[in-house]
mmCIF entry with sequence, helices, sheets and N, C-alpha, C, O atoms, coordinates in Angstrom:
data_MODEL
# 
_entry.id   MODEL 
# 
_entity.id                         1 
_entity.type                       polymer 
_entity.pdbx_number_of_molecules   1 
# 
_entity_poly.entity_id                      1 
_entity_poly.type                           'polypeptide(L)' 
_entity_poly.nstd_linkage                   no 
_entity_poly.nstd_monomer                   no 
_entity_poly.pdbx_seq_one_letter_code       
;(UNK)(UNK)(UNK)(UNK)(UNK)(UNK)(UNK)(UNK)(UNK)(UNK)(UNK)(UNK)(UNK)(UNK)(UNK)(UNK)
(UNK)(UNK)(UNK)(UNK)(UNK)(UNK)(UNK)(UNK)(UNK)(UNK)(UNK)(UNK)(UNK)(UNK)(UNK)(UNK)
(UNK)(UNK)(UNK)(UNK)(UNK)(UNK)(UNK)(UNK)(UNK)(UNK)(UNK)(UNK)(UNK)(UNK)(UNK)(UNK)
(UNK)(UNK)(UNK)(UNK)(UNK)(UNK)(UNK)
;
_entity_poly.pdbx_seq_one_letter_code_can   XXXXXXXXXXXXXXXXXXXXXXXXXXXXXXXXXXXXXXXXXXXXXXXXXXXXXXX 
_entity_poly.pdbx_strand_id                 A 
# 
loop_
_entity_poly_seq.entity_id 
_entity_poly_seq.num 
_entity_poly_seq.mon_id 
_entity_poly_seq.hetero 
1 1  UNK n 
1 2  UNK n 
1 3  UNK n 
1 4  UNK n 
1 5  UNK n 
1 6  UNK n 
1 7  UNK n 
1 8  UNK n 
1 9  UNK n 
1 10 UNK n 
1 11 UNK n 
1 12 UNK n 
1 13 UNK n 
1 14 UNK n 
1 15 UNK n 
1 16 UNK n 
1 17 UNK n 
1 18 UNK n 
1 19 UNK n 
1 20 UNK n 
1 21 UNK n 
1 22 UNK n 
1 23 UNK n 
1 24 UNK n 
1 25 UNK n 
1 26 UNK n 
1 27 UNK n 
1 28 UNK n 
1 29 UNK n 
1 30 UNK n 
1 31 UNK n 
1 32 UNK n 
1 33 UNK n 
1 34 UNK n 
1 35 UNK n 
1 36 UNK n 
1 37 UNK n 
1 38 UNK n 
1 39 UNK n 
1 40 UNK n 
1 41 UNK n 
1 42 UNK n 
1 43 UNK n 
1 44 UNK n 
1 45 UNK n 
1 46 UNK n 
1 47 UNK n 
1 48 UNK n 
1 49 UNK n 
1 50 UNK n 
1 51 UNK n 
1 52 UNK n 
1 53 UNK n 
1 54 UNK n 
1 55 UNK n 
# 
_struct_asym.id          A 
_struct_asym.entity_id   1 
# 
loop_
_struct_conf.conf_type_id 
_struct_conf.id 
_struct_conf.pdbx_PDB_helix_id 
_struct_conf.beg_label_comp_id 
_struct_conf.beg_label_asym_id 
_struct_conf.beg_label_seq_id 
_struct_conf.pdbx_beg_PDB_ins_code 
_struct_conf.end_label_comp_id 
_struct_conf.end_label_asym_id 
_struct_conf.end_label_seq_id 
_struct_conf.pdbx_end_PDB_ins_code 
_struct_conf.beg_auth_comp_id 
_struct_conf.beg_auth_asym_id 
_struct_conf.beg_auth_seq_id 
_struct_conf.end_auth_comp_id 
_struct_conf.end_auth_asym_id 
_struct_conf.end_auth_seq_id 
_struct_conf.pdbx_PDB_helix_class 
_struct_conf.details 
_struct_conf.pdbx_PDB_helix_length 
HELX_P HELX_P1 AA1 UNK A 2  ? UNK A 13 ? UNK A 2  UNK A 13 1 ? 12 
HELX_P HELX_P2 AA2 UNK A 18 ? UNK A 28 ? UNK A 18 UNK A 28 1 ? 11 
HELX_P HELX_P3 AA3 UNK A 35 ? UNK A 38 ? UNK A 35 UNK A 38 1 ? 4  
HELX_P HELX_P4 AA4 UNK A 39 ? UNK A 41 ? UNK A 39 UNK A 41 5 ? 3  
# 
_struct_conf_type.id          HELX_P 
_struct_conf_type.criteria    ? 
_struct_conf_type.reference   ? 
# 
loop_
_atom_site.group_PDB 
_atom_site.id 
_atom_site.type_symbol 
_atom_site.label_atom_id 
_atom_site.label_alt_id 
_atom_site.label_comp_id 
_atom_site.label_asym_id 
_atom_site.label_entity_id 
_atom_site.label_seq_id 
_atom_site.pdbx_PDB_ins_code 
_atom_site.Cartn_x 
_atom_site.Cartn_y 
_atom_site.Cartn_z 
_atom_site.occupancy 
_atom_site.B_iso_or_equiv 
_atom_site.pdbx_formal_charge 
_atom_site.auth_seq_id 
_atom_site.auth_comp_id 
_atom_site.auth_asym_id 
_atom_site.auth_atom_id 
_atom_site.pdbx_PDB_model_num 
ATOM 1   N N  . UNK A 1 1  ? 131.990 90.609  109.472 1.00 0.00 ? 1  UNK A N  1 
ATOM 2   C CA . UNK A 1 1  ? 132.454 90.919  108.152 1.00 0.00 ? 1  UNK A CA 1 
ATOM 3   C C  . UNK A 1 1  ? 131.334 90.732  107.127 1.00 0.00 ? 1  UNK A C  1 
ATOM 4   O O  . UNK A 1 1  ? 131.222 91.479  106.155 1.00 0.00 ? 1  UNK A O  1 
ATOM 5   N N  . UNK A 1 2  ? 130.425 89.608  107.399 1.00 0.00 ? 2  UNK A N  1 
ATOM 6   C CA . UNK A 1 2  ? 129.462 89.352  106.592 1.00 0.00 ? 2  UNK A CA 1 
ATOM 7   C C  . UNK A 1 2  ? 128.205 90.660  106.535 1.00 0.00 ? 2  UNK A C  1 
ATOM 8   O O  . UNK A 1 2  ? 127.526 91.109  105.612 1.00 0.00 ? 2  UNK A O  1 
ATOM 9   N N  . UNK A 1 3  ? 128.281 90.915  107.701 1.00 0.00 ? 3  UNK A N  1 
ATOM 10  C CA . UNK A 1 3  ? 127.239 92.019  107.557 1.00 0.00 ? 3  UNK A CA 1 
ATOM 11  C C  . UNK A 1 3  ? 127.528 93.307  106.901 1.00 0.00 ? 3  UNK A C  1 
ATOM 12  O O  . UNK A 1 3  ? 126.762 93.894  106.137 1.00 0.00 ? 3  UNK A O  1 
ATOM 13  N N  . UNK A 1 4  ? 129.120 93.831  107.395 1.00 0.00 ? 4  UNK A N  1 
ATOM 14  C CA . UNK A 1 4  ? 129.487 94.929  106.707 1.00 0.00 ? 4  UNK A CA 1 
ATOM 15  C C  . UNK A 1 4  ? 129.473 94.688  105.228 1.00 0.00 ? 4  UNK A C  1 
ATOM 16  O O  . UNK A 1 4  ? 129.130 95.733  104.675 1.00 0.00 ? 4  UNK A O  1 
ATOM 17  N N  . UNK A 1 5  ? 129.764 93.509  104.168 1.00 0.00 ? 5  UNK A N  1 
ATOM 18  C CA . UNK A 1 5  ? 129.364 93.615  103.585 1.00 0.00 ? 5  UNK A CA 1 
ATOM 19  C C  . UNK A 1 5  ? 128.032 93.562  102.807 1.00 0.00 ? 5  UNK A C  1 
ATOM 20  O O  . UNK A 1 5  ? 127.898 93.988  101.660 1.00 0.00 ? 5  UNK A O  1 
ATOM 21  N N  . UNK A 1 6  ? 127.498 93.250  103.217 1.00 0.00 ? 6  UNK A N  1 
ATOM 22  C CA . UNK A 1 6  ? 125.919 93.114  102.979 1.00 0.00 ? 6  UNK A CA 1 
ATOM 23  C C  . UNK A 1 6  ? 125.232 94.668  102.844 1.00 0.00 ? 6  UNK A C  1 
ATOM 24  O O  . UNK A 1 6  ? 124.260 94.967  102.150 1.00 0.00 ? 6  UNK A O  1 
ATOM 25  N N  . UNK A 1 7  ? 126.018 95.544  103.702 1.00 0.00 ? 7  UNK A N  1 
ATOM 26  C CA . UNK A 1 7  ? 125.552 96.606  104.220 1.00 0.00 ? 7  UNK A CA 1 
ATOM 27  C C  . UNK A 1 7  ? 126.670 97.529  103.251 1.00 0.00 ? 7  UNK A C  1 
ATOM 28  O O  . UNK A 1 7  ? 126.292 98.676  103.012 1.00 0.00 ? 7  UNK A O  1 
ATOM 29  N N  . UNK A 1 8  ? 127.556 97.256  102.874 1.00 0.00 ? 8  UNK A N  1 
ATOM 30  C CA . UNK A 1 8  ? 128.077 98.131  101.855 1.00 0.00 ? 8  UNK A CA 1 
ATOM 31  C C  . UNK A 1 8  ? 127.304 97.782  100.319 1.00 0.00 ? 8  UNK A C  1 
ATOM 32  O O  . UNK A 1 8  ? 127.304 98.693  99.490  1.00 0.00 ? 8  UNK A O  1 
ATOM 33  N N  . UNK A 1 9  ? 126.686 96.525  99.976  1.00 0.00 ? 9  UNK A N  1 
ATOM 34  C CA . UNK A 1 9  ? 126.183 96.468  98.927  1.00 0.00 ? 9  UNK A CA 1 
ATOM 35  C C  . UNK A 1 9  ? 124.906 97.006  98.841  1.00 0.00 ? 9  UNK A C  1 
ATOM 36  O O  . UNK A 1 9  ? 124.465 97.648  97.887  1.00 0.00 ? 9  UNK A O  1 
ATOM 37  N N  . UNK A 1 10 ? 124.180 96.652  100.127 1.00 0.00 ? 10 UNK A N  1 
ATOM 38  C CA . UNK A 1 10 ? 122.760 97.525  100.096 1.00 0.00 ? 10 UNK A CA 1 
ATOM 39  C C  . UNK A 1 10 ? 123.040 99.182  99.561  1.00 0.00 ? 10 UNK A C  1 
ATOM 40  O O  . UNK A 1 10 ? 122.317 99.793  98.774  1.00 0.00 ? 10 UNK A O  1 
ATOM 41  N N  . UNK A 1 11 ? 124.007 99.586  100.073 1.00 0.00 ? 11 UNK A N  1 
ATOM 42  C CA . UNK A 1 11 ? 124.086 100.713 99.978  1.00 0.00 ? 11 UNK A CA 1 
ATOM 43  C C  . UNK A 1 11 ? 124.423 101.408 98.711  1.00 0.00 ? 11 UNK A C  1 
ATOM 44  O O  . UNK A 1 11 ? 124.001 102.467 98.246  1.00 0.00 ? 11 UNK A O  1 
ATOM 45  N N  . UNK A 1 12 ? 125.639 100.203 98.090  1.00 0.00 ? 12 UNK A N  1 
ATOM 46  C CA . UNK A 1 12 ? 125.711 100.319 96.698  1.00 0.00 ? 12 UNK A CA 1 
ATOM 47  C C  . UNK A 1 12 ? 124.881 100.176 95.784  1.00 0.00 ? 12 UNK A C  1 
ATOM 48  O O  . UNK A 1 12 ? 124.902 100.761 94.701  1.00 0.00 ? 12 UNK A O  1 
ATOM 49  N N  . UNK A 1 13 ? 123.763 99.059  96.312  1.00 0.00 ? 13 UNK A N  1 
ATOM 50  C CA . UNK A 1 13 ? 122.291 99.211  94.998  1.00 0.00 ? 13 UNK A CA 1 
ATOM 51  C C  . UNK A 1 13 ? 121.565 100.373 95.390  1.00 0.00 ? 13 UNK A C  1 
ATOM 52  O O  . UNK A 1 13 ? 120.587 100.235 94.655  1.00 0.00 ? 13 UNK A O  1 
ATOM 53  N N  . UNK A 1 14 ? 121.368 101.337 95.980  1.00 0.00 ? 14 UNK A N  1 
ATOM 54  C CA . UNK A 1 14 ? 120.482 102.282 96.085  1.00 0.00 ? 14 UNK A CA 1 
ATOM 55  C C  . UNK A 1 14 ? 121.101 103.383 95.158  1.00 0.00 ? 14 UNK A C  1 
ATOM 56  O O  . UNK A 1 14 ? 120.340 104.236 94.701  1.00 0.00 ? 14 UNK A O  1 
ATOM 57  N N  . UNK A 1 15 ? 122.487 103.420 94.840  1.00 0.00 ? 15 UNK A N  1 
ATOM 58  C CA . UNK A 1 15 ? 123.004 104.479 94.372  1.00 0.00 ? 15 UNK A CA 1 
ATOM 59  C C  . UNK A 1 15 ? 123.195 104.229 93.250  1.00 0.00 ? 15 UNK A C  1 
ATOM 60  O O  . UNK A 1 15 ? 123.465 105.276 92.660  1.00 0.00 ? 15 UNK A O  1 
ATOM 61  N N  . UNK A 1 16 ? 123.211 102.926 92.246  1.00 0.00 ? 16 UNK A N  1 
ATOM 62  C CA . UNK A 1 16 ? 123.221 102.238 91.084  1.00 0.00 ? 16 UNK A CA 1 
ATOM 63  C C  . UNK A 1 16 ? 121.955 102.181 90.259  1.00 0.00 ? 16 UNK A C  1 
ATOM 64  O O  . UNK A 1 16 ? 120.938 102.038 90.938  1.00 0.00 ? 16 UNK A O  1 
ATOM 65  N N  . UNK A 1 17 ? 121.751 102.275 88.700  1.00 0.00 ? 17 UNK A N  1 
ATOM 66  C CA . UNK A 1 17 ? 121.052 101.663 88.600  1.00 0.00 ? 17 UNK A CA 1 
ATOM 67  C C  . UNK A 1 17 ? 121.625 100.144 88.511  1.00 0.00 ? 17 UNK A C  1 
ATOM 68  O O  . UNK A 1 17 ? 122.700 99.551  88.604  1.00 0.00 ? 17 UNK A O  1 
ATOM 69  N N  . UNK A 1 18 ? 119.487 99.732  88.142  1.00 0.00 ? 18 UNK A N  1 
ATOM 70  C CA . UNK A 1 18 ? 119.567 97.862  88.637  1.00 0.00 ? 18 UNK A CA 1 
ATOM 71  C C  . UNK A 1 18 ? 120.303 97.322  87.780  1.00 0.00 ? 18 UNK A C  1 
ATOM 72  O O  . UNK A 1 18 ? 120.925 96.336  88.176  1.00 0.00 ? 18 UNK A O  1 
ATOM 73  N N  . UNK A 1 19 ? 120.450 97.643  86.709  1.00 0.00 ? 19 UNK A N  1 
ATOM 74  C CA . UNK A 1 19 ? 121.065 96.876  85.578  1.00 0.00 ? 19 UNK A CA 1 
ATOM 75  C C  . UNK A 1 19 ? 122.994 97.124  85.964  1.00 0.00 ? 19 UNK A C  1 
ATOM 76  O O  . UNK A 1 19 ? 123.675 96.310  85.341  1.00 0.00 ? 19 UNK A O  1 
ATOM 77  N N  . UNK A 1 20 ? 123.494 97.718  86.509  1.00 0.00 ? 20 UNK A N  1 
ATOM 78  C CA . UNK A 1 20 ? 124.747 98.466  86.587  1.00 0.00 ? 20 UNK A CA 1 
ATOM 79  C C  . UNK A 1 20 ? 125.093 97.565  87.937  1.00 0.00 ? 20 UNK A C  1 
ATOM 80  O O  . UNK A 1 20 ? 126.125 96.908  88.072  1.00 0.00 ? 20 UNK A O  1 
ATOM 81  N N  . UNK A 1 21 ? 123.964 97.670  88.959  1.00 0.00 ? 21 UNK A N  1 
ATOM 82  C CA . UNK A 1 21 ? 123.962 97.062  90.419  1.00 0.00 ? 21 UNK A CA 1 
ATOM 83  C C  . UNK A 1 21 ? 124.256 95.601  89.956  1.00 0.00 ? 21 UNK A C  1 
ATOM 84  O O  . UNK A 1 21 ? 125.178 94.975  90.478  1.00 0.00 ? 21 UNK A O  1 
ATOM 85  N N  . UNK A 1 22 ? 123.488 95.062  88.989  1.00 0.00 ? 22 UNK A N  1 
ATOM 86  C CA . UNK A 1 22 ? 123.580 93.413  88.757  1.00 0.00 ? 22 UNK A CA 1 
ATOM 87  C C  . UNK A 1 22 ? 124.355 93.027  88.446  1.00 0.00 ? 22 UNK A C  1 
ATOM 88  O O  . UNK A 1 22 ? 124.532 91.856  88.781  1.00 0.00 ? 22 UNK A O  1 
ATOM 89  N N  . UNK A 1 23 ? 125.746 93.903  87.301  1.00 0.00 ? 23 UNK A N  1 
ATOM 90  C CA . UNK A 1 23 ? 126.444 93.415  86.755  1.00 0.00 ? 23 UNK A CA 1 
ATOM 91  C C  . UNK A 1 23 ? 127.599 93.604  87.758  1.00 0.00 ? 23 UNK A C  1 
ATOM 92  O O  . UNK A 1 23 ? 128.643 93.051  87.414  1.00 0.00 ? 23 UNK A O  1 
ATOM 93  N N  . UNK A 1 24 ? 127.625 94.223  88.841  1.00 0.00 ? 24 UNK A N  1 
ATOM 94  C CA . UNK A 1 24 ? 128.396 94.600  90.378  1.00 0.00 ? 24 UNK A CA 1 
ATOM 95  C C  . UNK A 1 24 ? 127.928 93.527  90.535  1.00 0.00 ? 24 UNK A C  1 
ATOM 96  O O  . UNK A 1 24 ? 128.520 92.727  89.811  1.00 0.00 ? 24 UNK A O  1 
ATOM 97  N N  . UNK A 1 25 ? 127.134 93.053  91.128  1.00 0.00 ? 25 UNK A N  1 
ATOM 98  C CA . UNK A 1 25 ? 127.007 92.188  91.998  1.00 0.00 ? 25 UNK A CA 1 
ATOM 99  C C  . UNK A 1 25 ? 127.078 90.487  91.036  1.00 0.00 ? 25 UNK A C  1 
ATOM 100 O O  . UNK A 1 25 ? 127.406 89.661  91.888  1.00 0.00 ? 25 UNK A O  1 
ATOM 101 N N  . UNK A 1 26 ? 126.966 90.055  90.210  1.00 0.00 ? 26 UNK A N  1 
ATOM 102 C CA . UNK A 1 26 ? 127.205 89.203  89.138  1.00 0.00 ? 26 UNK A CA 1 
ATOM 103 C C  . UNK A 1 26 ? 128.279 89.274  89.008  1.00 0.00 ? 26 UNK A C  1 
ATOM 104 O O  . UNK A 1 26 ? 128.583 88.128  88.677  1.00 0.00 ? 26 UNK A O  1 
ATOM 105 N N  . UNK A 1 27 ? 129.683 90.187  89.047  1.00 0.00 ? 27 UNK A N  1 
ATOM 106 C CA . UNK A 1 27 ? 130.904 89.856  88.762  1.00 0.00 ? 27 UNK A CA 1 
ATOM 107 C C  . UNK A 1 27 ? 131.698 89.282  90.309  1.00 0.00 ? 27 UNK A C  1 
ATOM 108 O O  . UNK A 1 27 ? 132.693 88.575  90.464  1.00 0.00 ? 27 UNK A O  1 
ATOM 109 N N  . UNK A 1 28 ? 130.668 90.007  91.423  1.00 0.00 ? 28 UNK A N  1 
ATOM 110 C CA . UNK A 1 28 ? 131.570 89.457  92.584  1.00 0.00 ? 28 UNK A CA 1 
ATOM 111 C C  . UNK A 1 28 ? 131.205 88.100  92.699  1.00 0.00 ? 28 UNK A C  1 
ATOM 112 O O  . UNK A 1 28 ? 132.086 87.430  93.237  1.00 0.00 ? 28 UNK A O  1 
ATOM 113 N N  . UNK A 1 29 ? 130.071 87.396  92.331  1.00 0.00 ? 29 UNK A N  1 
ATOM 114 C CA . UNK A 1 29 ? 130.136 85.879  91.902  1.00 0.00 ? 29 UNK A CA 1 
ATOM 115 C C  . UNK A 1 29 ? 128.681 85.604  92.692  1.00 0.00 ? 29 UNK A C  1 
ATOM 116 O O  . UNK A 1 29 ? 128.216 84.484  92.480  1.00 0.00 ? 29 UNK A O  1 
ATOM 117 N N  . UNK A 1 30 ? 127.961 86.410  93.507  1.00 0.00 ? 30 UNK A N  1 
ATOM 118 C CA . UNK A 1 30 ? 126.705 86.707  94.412  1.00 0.00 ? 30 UNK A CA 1 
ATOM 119 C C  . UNK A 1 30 ? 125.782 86.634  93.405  1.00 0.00 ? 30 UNK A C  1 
ATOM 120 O O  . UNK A 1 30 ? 126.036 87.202  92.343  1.00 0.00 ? 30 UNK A O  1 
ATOM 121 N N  . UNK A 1 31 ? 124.813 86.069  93.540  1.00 0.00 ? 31 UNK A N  1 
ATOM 122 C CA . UNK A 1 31 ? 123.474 85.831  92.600  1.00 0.00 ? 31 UNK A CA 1 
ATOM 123 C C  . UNK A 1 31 ? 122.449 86.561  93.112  1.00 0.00 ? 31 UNK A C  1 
ATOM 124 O O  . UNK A 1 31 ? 121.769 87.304  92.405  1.00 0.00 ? 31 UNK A O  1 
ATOM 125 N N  . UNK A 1 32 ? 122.215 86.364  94.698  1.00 0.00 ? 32 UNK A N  1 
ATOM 126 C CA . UNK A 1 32 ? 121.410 87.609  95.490  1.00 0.00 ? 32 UNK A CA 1 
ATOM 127 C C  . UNK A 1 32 ? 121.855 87.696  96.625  1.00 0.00 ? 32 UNK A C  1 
ATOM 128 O O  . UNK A 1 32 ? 122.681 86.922  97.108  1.00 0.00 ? 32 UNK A O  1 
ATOM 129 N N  . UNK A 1 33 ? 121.203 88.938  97.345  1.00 0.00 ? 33 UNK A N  1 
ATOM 130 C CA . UNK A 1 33 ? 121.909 89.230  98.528  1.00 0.00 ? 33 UNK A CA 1 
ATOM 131 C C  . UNK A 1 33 ? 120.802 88.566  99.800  1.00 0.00 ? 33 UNK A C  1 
ATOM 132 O O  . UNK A 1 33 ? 120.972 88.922  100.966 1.00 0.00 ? 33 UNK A O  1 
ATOM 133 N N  . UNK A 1 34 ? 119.843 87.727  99.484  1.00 0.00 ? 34 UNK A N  1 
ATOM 134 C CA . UNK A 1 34 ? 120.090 86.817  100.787 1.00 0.00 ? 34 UNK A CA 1 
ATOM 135 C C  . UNK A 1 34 ? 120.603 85.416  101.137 1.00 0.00 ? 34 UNK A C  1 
ATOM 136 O O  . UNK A 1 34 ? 120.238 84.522  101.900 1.00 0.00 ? 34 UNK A O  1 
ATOM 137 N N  . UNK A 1 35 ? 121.883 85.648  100.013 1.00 0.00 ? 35 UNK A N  1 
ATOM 138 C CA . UNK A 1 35 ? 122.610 84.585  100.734 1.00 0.00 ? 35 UNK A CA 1 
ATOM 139 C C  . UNK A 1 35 ? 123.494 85.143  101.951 1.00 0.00 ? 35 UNK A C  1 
ATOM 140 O O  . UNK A 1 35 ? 124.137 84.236  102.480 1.00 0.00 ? 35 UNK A O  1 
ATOM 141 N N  . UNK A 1 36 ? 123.654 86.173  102.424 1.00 0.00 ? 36 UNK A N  1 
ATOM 142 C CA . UNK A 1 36 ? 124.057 87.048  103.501 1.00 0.00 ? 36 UNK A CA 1 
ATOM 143 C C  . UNK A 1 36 ? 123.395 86.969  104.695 1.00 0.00 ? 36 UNK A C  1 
ATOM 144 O O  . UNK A 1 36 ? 123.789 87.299  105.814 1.00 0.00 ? 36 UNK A O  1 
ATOM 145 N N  . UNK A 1 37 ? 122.037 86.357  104.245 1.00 0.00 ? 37 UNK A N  1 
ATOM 146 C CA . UNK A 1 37 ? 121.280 85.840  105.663 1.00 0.00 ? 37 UNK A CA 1 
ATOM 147 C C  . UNK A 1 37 ? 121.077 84.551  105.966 1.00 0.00 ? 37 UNK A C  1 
ATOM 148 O O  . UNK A 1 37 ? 120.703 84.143  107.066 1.00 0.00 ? 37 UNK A O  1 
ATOM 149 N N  . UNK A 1 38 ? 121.342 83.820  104.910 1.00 0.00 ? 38 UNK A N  1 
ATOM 150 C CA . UNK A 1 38 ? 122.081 82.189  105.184 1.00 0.00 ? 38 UNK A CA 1 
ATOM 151 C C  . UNK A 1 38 ? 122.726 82.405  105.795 1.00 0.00 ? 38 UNK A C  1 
ATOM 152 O O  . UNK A 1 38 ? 122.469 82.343  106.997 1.00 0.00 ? 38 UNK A O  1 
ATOM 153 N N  . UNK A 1 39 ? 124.123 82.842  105.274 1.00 0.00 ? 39 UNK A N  1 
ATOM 154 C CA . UNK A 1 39 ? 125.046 83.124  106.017 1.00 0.00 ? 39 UNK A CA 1 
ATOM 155 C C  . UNK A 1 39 ? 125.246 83.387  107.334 1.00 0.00 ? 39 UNK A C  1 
ATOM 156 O O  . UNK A 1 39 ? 126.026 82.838  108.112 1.00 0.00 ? 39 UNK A O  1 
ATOM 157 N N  . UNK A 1 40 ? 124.275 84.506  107.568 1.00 0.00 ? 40 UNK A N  1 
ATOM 158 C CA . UNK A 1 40 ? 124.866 84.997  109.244 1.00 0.00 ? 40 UNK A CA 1 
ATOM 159 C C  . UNK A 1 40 ? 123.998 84.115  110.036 1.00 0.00 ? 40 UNK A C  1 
ATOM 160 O O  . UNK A 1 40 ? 124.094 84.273  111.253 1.00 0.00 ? 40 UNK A O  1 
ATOM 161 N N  . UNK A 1 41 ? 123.031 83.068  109.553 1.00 0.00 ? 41 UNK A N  1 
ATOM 162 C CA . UNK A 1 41 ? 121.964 82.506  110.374 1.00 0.00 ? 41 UNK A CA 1 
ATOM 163 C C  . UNK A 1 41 ? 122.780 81.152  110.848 1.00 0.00 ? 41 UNK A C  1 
ATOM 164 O O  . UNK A 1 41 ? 122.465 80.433  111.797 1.00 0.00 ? 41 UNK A O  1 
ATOM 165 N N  . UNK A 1 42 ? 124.117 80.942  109.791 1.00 0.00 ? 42 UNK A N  1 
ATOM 166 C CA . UNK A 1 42 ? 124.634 79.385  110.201 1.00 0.00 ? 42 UNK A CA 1 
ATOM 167 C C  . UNK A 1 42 ? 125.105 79.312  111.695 1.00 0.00 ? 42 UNK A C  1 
ATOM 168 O O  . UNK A 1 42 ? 125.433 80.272  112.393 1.00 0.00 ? 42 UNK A O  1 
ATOM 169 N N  . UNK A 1 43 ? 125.079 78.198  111.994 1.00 0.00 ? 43 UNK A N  1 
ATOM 170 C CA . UNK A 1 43 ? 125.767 77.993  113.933 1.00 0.00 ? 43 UNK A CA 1 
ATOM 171 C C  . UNK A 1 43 ? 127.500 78.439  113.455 1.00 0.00 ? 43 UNK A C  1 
ATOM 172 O O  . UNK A 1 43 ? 128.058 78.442  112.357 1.00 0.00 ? 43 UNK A O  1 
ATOM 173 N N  . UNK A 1 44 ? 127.789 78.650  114.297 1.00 0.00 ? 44 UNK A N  1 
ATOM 174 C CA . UNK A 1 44 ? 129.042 79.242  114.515 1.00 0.00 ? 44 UNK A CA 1 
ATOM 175 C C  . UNK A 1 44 ? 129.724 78.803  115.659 1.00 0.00 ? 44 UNK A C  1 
ATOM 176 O O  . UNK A 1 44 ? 129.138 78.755  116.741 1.00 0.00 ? 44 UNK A O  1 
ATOM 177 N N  . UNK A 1 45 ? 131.102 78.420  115.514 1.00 0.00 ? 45 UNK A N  1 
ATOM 178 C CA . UNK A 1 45 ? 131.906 77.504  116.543 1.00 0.00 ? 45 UNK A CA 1 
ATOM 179 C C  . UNK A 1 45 ? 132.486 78.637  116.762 1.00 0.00 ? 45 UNK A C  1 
ATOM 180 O O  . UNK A 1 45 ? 132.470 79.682  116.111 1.00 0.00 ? 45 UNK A O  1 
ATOM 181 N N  . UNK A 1 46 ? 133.178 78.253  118.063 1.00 0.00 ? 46 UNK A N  1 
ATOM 182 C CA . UNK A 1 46 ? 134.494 79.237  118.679 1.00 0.00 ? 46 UNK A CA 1 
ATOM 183 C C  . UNK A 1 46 ? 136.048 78.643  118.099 1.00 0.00 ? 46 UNK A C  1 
ATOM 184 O O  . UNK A 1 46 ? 136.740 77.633  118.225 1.00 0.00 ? 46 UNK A O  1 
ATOM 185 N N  . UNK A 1 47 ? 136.099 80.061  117.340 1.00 0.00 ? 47 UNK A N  1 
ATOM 186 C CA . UNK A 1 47 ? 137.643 79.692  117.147 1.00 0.00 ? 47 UNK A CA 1 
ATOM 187 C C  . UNK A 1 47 ? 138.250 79.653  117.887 1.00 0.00 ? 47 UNK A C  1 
ATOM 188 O O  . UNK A 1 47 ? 137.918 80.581  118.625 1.00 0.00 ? 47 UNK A O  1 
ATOM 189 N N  . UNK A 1 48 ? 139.566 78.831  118.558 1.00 0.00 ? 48 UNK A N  1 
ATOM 190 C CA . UNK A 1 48 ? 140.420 78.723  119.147 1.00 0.00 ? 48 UNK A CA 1 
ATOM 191 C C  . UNK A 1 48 ? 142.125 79.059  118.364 1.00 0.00 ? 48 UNK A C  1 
ATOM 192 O O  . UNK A 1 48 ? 142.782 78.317  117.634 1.00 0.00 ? 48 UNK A O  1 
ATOM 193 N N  . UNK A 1 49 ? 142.424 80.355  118.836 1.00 0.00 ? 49 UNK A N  1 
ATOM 194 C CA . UNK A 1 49 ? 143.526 80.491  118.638 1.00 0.00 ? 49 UNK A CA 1 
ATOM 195 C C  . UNK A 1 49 ? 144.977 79.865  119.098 1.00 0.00 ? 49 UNK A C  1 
ATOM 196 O O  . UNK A 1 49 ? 145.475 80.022  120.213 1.00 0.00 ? 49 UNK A O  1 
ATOM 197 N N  . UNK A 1 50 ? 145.308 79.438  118.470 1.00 0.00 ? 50 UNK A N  1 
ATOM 198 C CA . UNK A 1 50 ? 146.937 78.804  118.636 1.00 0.00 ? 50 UNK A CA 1 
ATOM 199 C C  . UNK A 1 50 ? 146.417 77.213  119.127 1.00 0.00 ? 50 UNK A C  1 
ATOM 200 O O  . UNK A 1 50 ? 147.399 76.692  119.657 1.00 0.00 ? 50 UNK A O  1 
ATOM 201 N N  . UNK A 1 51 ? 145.425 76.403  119.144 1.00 0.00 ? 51 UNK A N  1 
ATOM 202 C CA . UNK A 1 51 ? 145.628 75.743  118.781 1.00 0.00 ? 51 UNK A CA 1 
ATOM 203 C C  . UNK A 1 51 ? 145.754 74.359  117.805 1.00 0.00 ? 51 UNK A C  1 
ATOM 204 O O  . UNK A 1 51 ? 145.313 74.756  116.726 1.00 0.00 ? 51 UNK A O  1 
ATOM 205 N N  . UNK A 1 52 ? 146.107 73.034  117.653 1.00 0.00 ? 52 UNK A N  1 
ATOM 206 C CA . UNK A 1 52 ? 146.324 72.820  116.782 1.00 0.00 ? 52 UNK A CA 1 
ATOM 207 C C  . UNK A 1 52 ? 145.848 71.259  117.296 1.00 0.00 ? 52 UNK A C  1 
ATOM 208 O O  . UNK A 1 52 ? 146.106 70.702  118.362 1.00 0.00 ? 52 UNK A O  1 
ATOM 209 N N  . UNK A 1 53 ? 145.084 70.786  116.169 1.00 0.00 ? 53 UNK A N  1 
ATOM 210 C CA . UNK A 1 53 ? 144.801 69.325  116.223 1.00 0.00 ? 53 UNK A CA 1 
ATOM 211 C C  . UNK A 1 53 ? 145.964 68.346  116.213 1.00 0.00 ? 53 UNK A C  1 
ATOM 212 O O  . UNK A 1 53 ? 147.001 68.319  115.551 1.00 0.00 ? 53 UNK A O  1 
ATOM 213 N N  . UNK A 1 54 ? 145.384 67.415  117.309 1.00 0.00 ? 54 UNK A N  1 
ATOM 214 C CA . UNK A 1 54 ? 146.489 66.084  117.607 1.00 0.00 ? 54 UNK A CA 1 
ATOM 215 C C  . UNK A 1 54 ? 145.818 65.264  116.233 1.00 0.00 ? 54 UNK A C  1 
ATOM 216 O O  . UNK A 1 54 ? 144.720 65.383  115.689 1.00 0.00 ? 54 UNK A O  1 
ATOM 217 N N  . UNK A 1 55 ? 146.626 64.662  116.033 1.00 0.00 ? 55 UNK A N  1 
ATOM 218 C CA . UNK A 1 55 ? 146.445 63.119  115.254 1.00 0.00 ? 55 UNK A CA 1 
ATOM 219 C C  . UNK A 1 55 ? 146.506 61.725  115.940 1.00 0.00 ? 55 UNK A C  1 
ATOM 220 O O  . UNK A 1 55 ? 146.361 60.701  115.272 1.00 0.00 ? 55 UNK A O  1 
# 
């Protein structure tokens, strides 16, 4: 999900101008777009579906 978006915004600044692109990307709350490669670089656990922590 992280990448598709990353990859819909790239795509959206090429077709923007920068000033129009910034205020897109400044309202979705993103300051720049490599926090998208933080992102996909973090370790990643396996979700386990259905279940549920003991106490």
């Amino acid at each position: 999900m992280i990448m598709e978006l990353k990859n819909m915004l790239i795509e959206l600044q090429s077709t923007l101008l920068p000033n129009a692109f910034d205020n897109v990307r400044g309202q979705m709350g993103i300051k720049n777009l490599n926090i998208f490669d933080t992102l996909i670089a973090l370790p990643k656990s396996k979700i386990e579906y259905h279940k549920f922590d003991t106490l």
